[in-house]
C-alpha atoms as a printed R data frame, in Angstrom:
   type eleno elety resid chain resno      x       y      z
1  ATOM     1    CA   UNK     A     1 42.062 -21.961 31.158
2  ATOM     2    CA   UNK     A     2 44.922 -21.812 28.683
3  ATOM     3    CA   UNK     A     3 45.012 -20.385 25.383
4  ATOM     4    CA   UNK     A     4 44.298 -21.939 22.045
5  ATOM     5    CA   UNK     A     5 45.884 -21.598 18.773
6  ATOM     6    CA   UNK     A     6 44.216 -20.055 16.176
7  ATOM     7    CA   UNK     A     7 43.318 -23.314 14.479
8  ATOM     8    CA   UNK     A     8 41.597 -24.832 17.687
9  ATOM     9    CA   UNK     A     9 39.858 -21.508 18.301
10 ATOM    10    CA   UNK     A    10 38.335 -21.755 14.668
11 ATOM    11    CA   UNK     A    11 37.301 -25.412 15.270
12 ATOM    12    CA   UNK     A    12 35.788 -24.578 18.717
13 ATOM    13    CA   UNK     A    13 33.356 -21.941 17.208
14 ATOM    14    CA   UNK     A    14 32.966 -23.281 14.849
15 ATOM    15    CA   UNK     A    15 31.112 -26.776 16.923
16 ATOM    16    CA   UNK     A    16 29.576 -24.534 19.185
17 ATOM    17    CA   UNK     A    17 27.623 -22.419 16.130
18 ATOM    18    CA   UNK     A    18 26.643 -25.902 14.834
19 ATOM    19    CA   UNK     A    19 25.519 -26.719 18.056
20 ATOM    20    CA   UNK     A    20 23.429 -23.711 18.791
21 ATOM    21    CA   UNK     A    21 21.486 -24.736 15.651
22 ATOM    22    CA   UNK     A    22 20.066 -27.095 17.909
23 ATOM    23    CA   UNK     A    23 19.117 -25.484 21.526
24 ATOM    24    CA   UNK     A    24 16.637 -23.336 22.942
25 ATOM    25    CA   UNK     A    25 17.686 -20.033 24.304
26 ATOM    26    CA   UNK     A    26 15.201 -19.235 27.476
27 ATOM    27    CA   UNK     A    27 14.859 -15.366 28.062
28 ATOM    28    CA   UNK     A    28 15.217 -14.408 31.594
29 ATOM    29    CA   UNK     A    29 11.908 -12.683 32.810
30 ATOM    30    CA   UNK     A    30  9.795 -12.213 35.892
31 ATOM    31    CA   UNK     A    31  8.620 -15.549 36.571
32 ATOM    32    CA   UNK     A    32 12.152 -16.854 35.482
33 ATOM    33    CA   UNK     A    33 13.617 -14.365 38.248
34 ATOM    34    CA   UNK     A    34 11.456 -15.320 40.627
35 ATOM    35    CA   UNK     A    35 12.449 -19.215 40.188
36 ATOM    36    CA   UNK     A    36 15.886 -18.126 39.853
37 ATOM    37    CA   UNK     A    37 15.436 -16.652 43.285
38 ATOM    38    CA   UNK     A    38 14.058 -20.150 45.043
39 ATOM    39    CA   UNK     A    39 16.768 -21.453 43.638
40 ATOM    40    CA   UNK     A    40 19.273 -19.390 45.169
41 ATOM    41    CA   UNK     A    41 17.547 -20.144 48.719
42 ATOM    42    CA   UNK     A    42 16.906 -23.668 48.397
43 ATOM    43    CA   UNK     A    43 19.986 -25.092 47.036
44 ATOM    44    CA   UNK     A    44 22.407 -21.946 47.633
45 ATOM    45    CA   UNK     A    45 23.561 -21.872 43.951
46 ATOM    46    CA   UNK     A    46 25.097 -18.360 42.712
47 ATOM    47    CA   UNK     A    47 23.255 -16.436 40.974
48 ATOM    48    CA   UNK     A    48 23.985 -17.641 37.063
49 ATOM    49    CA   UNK     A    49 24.113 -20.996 38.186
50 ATOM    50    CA   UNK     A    50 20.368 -20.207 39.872
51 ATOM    51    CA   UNK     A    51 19.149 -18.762 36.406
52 ATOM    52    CA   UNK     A    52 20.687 -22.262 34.336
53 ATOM    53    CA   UNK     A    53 18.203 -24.025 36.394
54 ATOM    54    CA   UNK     A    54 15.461 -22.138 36.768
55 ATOM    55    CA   UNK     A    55 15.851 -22.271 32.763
56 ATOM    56    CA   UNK     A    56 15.983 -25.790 32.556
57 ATOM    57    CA   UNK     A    57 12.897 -26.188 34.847
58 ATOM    58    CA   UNK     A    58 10.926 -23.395 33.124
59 ATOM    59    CA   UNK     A    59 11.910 -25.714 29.809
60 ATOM    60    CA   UNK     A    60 11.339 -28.927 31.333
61 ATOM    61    CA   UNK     A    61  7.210 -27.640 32.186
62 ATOM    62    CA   UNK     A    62  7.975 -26.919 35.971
63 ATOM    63    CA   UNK     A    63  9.710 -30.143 36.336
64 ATOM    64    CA   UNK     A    64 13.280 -32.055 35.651
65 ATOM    65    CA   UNK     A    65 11.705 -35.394 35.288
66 ATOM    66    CA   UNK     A    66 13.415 -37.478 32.649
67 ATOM    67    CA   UNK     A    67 15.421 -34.712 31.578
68 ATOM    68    CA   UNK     A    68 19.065 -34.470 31.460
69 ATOM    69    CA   UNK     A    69 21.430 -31.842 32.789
70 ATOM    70    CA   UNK     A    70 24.797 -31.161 31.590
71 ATOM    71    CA   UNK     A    71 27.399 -29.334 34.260
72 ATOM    72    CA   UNK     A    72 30.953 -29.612 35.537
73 ATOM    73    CA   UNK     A    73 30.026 -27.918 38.435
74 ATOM    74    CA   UNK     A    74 29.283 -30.097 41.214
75 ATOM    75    CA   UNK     A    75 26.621 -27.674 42.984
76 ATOM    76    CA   UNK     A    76 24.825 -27.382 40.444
77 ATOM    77    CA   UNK     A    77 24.870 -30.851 39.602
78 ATOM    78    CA   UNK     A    78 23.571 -31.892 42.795
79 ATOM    79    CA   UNK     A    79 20.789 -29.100 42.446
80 ATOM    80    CA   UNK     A    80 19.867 -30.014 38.988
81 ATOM    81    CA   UNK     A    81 19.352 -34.063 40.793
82 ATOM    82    CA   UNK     A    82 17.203 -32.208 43.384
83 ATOM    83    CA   UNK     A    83 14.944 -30.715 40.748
84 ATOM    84    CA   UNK     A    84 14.305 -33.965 39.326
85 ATOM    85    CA   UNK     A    85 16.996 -33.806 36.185
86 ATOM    86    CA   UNK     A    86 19.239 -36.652 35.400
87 ATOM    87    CA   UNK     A    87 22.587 -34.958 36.376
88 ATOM    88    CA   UNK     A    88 25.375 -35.324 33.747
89 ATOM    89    CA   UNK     A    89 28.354 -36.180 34.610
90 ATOM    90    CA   UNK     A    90 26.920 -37.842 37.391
91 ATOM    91    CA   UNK     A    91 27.336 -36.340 40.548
């Protein structure tokens, strides 16, 4: 986690505003929770990691199937393959 000059700060935000222009933001409620929850017990992620997958489920219709799942974090990774996602990088 170092720093970044000004210039590669500017450059950063600026990609990731271009790329928001493209995702879906899912808002956590009850049913969200609730998954969130099962995924906390079944695959012992932490609790943010639990709520990025129980988002990507809740997007994916209940199921990972044919979808991919971006994360550095191998945990997570291996919980996203679980669910059914295609697990990028591969874990």
């Amino acid at each position: 986690m170092g720093e970044m000059s000004g210039g590669k700060e500017l450059s950063a935000t600026e990609r990731l505003h271009a790329l928001s222009e493209g995702w879906t933001e899912i808002q956590p409620g009850d049913t969200l929770r609730r998954l969130a929850e099962q995924m906390v017990f079944r695959h012992g992620l932490k609790a943010m990691d639990a709520l990025q997958l129980a988002a990507a489920v809740d997007w994916g219709g209940g199921s990972g199937r044919g979808l991919e799942f971006v994360s550095f974090d191998e945990q997570l990774s291996r919980a996203a393959a679980l669910e059914g996602f295609r697990a990028r990088p591969s874990t």
